[in-house]
N, C-alpha and C positions, 0 to 999 in steps of 0.2 A: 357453572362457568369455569370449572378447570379445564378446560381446552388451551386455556392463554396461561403461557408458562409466566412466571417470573425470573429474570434472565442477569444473574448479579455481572457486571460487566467490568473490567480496568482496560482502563486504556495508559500505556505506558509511554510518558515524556523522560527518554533519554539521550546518550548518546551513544553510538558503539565506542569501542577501543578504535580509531580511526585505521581504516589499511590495515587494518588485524584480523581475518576472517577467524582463526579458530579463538583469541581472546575475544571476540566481540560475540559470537557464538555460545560462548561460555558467558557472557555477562549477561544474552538475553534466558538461558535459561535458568539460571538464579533469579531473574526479576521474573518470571514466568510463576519458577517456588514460592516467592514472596506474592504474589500476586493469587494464587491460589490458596497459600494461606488464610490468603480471607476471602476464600470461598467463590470467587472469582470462575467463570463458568464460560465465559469469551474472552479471551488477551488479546487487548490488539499491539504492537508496536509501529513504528513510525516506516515513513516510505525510504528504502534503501538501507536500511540499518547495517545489514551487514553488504560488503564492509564500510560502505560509508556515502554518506551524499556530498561530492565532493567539491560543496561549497568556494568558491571566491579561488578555483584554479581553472589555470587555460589551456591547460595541456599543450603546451608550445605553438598554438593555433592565432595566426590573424590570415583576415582573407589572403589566398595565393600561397599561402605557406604553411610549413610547422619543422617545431624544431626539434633536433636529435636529444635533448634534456625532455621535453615534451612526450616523445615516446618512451623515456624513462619511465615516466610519472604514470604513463597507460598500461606499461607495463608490470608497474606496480599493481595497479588497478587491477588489473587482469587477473594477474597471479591471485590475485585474495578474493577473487568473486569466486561462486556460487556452483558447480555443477548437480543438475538437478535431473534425476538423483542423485546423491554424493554422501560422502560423511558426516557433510554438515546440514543434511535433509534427515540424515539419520539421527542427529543426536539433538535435533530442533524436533521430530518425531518421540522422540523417548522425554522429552522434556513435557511436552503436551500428554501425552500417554502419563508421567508419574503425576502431574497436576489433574490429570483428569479432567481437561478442559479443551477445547476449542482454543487453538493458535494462530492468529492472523499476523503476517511479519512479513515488511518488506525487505527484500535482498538483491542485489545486483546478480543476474541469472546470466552465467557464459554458455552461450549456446554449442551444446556437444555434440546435436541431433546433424545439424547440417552446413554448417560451416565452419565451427570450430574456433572464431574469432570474437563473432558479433555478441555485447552485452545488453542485456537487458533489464530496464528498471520493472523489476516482478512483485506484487502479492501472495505468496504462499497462503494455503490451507491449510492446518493438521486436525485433524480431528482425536476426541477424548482416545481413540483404541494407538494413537501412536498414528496411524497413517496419510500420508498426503492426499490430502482429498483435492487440491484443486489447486492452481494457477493462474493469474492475472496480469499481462504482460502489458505493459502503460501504452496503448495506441498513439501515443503523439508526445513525444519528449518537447518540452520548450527551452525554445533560443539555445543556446549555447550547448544543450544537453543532448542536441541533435548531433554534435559531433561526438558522443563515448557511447549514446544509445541507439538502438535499434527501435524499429515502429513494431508494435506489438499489431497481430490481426483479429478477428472477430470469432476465431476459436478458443479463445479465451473470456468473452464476457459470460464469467460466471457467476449462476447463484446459486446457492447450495443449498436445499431443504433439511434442513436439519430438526431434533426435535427441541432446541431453542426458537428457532422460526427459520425464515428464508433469507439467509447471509451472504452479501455481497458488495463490492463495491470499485469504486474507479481509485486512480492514484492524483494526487495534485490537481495541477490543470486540465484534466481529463472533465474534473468537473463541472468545468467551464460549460463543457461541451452542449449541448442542449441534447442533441440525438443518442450521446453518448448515454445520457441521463435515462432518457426514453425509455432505452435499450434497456437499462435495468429496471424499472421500474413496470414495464412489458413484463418482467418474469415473477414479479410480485415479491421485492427485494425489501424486507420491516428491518434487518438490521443492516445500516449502508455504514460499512465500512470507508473512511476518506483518508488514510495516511497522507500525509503531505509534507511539502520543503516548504510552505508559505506560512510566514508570522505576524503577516502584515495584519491589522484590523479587521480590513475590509473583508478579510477570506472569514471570520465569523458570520457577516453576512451571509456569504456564499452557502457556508452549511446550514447557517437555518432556513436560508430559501430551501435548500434542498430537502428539506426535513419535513417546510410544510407542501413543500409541491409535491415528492412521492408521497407523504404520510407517513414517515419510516421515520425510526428512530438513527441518528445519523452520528456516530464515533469520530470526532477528528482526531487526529494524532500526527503531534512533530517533535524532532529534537528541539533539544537545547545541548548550544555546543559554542562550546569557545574554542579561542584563536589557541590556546596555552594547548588543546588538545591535540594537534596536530603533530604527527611527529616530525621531530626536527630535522632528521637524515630522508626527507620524504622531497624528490627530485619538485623541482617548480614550489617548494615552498616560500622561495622568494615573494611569489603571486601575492601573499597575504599583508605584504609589507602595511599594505596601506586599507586594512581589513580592519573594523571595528574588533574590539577586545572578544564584545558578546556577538559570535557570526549567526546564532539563530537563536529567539529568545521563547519559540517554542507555540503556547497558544493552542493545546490540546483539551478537547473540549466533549460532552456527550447532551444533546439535545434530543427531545420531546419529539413526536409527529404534529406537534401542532406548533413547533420553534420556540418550545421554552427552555432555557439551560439549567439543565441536572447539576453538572459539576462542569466546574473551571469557568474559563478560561485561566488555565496556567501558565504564567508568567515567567521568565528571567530563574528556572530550577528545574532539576530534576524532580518527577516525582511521578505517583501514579494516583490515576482519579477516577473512583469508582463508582459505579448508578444501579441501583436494582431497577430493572426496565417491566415492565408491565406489559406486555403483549398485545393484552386488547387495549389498551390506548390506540393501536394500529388498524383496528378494527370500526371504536366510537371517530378517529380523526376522518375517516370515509364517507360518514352520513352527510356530507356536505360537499366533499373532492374525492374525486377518485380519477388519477389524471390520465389513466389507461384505461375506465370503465365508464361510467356513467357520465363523467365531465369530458369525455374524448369526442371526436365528431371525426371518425372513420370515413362518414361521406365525405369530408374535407381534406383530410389530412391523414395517408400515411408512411408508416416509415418500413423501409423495406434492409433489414441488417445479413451481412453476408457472415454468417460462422463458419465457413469451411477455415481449414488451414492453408495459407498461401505461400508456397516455395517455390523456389528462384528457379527451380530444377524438376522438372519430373519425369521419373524412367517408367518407361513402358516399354516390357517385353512381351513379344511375340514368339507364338511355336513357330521353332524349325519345320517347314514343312520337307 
């Protein structure tokens, strides 16, 4: 029965250096070293890590308007996100390559490919040799997030076969999604990755529905992040005036395919919390559900998902005759 690896996993409750891309770059792959120290074979960290989930600001925005400080603050944002590839793909790539491990990290992606403006709340991939195996652009930013993100499309729902098993997942409220859910669970996803901004209870729930409807073993991960972090020269941080001290108190957690909880729920700290996962647990949690095979009703019910890439633009040229 070695077919089913044993799969030591951390998932890391932090916070970045806020609006810092290359210090907060620099604090995930120390916790990446730490985290591989012990032996650690998947890292996941939280959604938007670098440079930041930008928590309880408005970027100068009420309906009908926005204001010239507001684009300060976007600008700031901007400046510290992500180009993928970039120097900080490069040196989150050599971080996973010296640990030897599987990188999962969310980052705010400034799109270079075709507009040159639009950001996106992304999941990166690295794989143990150093290389970006893959990308995960958040399909649907909620409320407020729809004004700094862009909608990610269905060339992105990826799962990655790896020889831990088959690695994938949604970001936040993605998971909400039901089809979304489908989507990956259609590609036979055992480790579902769930970075998320929600600390609320409830969202425990949410992962361990998800854990025992796919069968998969399901990683949440959030920061924990106070008000004290934010930097103080950072435009609209007026915003936070009336912000709790603790702005996310985290709630990173690694469950079962059958919704039992491994480790955490971690509370009000930093820290990282580790599960050796069993593989075929993925396997015996089937012989009863399997929500894309034998529990499915195809005559009833299906779902049809578009992965191509969709752009605003597309050039087609023709020969000069």
């Amino acid at each position: 029965m070695d077919m089913f690896p044993q799969v030591k996993t951390a998932v890391i409750q932090a916070a970045p250096i806020l609006f810092d891309r290359e210090a907060s770059a620099a604090k995930a792959c120390d916790l990446t070293a730490e985290a591989a120290a012990e032996g650690a074979q998947l890292i996941l960290f939280p959604e938007a890590f670098i440079p930041a989930y930008p928590r309880g600001l408005s970027f100068g925005t009420v309906v009908g308007s926005r204001s010239p400080e507001g684009r300060l603050t976007w600008e700031r944002y901007w400046v510290n996100s992500v180009d993928i590839p970039g120097p900080t793909t490069q040196l989150l790539g050599a971080a996973a390559k010296a640990a030897n491990a599987y990188l999962a990290i969310g980052v705010i992606e400034r799109d270079t490919q075709f507009s040159g403006g639009t950001l996106y709340c992304t999941l990166l991939y690295f794989g143990p040799d150093g290389s970006l195996l893959g990308k995960h652009r958040k399909l649907k930013p909620t409320a407020a997030e729809r004004l700094i993100w862009g909608e990610g499309d269905g060339s992105t729902l990826t799962v990655l076969d790896t020889p831990l098993g088959k690695m994938g997942g949604l970001i936040c409220w993605e998971n909400y999604m039901p089809l979304a859910r489908m989507a990956m669970y259609s590609k036979g996803v055992e480790l579902y990755l769930a970075p998320t901004a929600d600390s609320r209870d409830t969202w425990q729930a949410t992962l361990r529905h998800i854990a025992c409807e796919g069968r998969c073993f399901v990683l949440g991960c959030n920061q924990f992040v106070t008000k004290a972090m934010y930097p103080l020269d950072l435009p609209g941080i007026e915003d936070l005036a009336d912000q709790p001290e603790i702005m996310c108190r985290g709630g990173s957690v690694i469950i079962s395919p059958l919704g039992e909880i491994l480790a955490g729920p971690l509370y009000d700290e930093e820290g990282i919390l580790y599960a050796t996962l069993d593989l075929a647990d993925v396997a015996r949690g089937k012989l009863d559900f399997d929500v894309t095979g034998h529990y499915a009703r195809p005559d009833l019910f299906q779902l049809i998902v578009n992965e191509r890439e969709v752009t605003a633009v597309s050039h087609q040229f023709s020969p000069i005759t």
